[in-house]
Every structure is written in C-alpha cells, then in structure tokens.
C-alpha positions as CSV (number, residue, x, y, z in Angstrom):
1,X,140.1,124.4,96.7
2,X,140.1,122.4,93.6
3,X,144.1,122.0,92.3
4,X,145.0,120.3,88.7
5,X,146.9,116.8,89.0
6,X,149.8,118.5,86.9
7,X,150.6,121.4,90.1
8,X,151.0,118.4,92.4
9,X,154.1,117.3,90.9
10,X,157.2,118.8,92.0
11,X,155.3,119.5,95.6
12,X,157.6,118.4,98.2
13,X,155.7,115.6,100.7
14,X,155.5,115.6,104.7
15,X,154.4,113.4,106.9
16,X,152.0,113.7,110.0
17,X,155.1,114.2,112.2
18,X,156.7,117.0,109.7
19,X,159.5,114.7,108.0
20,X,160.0,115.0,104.3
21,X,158.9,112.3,102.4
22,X,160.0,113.5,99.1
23,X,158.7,114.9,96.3
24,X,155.8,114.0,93.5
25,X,157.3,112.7,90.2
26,X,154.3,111.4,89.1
27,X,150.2,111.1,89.9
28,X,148.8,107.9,89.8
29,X,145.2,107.7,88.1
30,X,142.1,105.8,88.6
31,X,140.6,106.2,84.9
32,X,137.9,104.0,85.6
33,X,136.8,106.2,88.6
34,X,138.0,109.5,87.8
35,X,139.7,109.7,90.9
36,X,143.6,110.6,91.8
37,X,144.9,106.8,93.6
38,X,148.0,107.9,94.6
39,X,151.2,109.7,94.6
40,X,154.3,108.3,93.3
41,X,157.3,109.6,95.1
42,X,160.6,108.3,93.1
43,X,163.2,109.6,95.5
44,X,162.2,109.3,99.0
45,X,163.6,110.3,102.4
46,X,166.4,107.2,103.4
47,X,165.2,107.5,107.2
48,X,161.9,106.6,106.3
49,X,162.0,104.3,103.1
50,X,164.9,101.8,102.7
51,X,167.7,102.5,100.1
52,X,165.3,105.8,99.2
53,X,163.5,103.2,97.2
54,X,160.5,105.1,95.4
55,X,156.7,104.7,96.9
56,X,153.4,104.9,96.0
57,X,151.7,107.5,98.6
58,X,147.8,106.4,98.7
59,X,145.3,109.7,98.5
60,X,143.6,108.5,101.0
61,X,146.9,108.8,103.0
62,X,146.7,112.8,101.9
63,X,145.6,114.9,104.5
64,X,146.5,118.5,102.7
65,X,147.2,120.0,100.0
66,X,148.5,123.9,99.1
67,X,152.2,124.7,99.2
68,X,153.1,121.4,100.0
69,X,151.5,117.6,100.3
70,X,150.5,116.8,104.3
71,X,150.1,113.2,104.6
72,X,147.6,112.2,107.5
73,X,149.6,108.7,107.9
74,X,152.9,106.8,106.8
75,X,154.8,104.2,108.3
76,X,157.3,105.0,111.0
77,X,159.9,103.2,108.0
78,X,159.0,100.9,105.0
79,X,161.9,97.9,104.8
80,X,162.4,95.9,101.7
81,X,161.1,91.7,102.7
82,X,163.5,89.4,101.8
83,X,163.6,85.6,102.4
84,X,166.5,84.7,104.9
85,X,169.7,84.3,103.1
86,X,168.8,85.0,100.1
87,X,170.0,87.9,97.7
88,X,166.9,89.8,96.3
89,X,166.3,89.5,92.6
90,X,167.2,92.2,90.5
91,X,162.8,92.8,90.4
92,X,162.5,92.4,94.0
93,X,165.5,95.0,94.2
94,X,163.6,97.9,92.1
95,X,160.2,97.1,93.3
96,X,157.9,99.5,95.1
97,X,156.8,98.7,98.2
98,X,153.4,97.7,98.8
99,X,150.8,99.7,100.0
C-alpha cells in the first residue's frame, strides 16, 4: 500500500511496546534519493523524550503504516547531554536530539 507523504502528517506515532510517541508535524525528505528520511515529531510523549523536546523519527525506525505510524524501535527514553555544571545554551536547549 502506497500512502502520499502529505496523509502521514497528523498520524499519531507508537512505539514497539504501544506508547505514543506523538504525532507527525512534518516529513523529512531525501531529494537527492527520492526517499522519505524521517519523521519529525514536534511534540513528543514527556515519558519518552525529555522536556517533550521534538525528534526526528528515522524511516527505517517505521515498521507500519495505515491508521497510525508503528515504529519497529525507539529508545526506552532520549535525555538531553549536558556537560557537568553547566547551563545548556539556548541552541543546545531547542536542539533535536540526534539520531
């Protein structure tokens, strides 16, 4: 089943174990390759992503797609690295964490 980029957004996301990731803002696009790289999730579940900080889901991470997006694998929780004692900088604060 072939679906267009533009019906993924809005689709809620799940992990392996059936926790709710959040759902797709946005579709992240491999021009060069014609190929969907990843899902970017902008509010995200605050058990698994610290602060609810947004994510890039890779599609290889995608197990399923129909009703909603069934992810094959996430971390049990993505943390924010920050050097001891110091206060993040306000880029560090709003970055997305890597991949």
């Amino acid at each position: 089943m072939l679906v267009e980029m533009t019906e993924l957004l809005g689709r809620q996301v799940y992990t392996a174990e059936g926790r709710l990731l959040g759902e797709v803002e946005n579709v992240v696009v491999d021009v060069e390759g014609a190929k969907i790289d990843g899902l970017y999730v902008d509010e995200t579940n605050p058990l698994l992503v610290d602060e609810s900080k947004p994510v890039n889901v890779p599609y290889r991470w995608v197990s399923a797609v129909n009703d909603v997006v069934l992810l094959k694998f996430f971390p049990k929780r993505v943390s924010l690295k920050r050097a001891p004692g110091k206060a993040p900088t306000r880029e560090q604060a709003t970055a997305i964490p890597a991949r």
